[in-house]
C-alpha positions in Angstrom: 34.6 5.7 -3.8 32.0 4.2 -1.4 31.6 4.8 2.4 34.3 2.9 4.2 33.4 0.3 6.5 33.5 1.7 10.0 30.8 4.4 8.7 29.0 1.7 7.4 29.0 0.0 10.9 28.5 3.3 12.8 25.3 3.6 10.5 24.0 0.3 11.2 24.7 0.4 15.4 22.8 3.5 15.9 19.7 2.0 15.3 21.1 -0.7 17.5 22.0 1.6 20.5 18.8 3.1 19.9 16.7 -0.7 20.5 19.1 -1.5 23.3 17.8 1.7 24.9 14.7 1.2 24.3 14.1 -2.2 25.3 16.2 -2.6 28.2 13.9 -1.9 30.6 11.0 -4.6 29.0 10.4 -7.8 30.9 9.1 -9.2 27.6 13.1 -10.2 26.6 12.9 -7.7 23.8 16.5 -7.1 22.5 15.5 -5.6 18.7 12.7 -4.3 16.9 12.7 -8.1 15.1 11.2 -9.7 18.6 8.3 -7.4 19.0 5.4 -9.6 19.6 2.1 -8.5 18.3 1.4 -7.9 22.3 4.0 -5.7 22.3 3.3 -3.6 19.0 1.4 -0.4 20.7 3.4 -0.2 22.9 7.2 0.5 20.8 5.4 1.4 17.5 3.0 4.2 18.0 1.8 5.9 15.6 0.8 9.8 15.3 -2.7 10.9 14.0 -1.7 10.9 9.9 0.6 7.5 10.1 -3.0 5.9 11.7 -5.1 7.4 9.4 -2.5 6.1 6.1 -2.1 2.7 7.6 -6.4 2.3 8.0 -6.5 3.6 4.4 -3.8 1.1 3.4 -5.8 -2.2 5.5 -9.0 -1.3 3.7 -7.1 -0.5 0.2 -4.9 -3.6 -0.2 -6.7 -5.8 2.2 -3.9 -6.2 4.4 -3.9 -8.9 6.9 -3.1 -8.8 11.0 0.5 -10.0 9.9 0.8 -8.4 6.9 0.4 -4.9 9.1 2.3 -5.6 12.2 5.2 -6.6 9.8 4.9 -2.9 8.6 4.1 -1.3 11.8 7.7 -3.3 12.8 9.5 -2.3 9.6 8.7 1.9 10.2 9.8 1.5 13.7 13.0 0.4 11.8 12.9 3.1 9.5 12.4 5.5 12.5 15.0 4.1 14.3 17.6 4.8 11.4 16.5 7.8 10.8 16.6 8.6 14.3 13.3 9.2 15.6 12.0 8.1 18.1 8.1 8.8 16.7 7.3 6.8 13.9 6.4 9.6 11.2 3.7 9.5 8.4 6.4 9.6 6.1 8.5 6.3 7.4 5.1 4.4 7.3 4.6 5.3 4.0 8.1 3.8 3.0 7.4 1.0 5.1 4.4 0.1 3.1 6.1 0.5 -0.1 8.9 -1.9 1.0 6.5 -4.0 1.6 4.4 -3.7 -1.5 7.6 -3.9 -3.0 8.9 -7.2 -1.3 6.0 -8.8 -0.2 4.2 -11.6 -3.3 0.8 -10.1 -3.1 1.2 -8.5 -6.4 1.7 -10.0 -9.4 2.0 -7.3 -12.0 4.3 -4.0 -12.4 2.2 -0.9 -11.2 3.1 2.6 -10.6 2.3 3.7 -6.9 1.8 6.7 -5.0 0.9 6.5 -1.3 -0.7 10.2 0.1 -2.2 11.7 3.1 -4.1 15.1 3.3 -3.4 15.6 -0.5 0.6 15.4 0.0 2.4 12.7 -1.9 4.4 10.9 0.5 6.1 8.2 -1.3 5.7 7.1 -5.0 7.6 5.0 -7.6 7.4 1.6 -9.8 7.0 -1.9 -8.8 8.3 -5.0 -10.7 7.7 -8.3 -8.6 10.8 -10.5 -8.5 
């Protein structure tokens, strides 16, 4: 048997509270992490020393447009926020950059992936474009 709805909703409003904190005190009329403006980006989605250094390898690796890497700078504060961090991790950029390899239509083939840092695998699997 699954998770029952109200666990389901309590999952998906902590991240909530979480931006609602976060933001309140912004004169910029940010409610969640989806109306960040690219102004705004330092600001609510720092990232430490390793999550830099993997998202400079990743702009010069898959040429990664302005958009294309404030969308995943946006999608790992989203990842941090449900995991409950409020530092965005190495590890949560990784997975954002593999959801968005994943979803994004830059590739066109199936590929096997690993994305690393300092010789530690952080996130790996299979890509099929849809």
């Amino acid at each position: 048997m699954g998770k029952s709805s109200e666990t389901i909703r309590a999952c998906a409003q902590a991240p909530r509270n979480i931006q609602i904190k976060r933001y309140s005190n912004s004169v910029a009329n940010i409610i969640c992490n989806a109306d960040i403006r690219v102004g705004e980006i330092r600001q609510f989605c720092k990232l430490q020393y390793e999550g830099q250094s993997l998202m400079r390898a990743a702009m010069t690796q898959l040429n990664l447009s302005a958009r294309a890497y404030h969308r995943i700078l946006k999608l790992a504060r989203m990842i941090a926020d449900l995991a409950g961090s409020e530092d965005i991790h190495s590890v949560q950029v990784a997975k954002a950059l593999t959801n968005w390899m994943s979803a994004s239509n830059e590739y066109n083939t199936n590929y096997a992936y690993a994305i690393g840092l300092n010789g530690n695998v952080l996130n790996q699997g299979n890509s099929t474009p849809t």
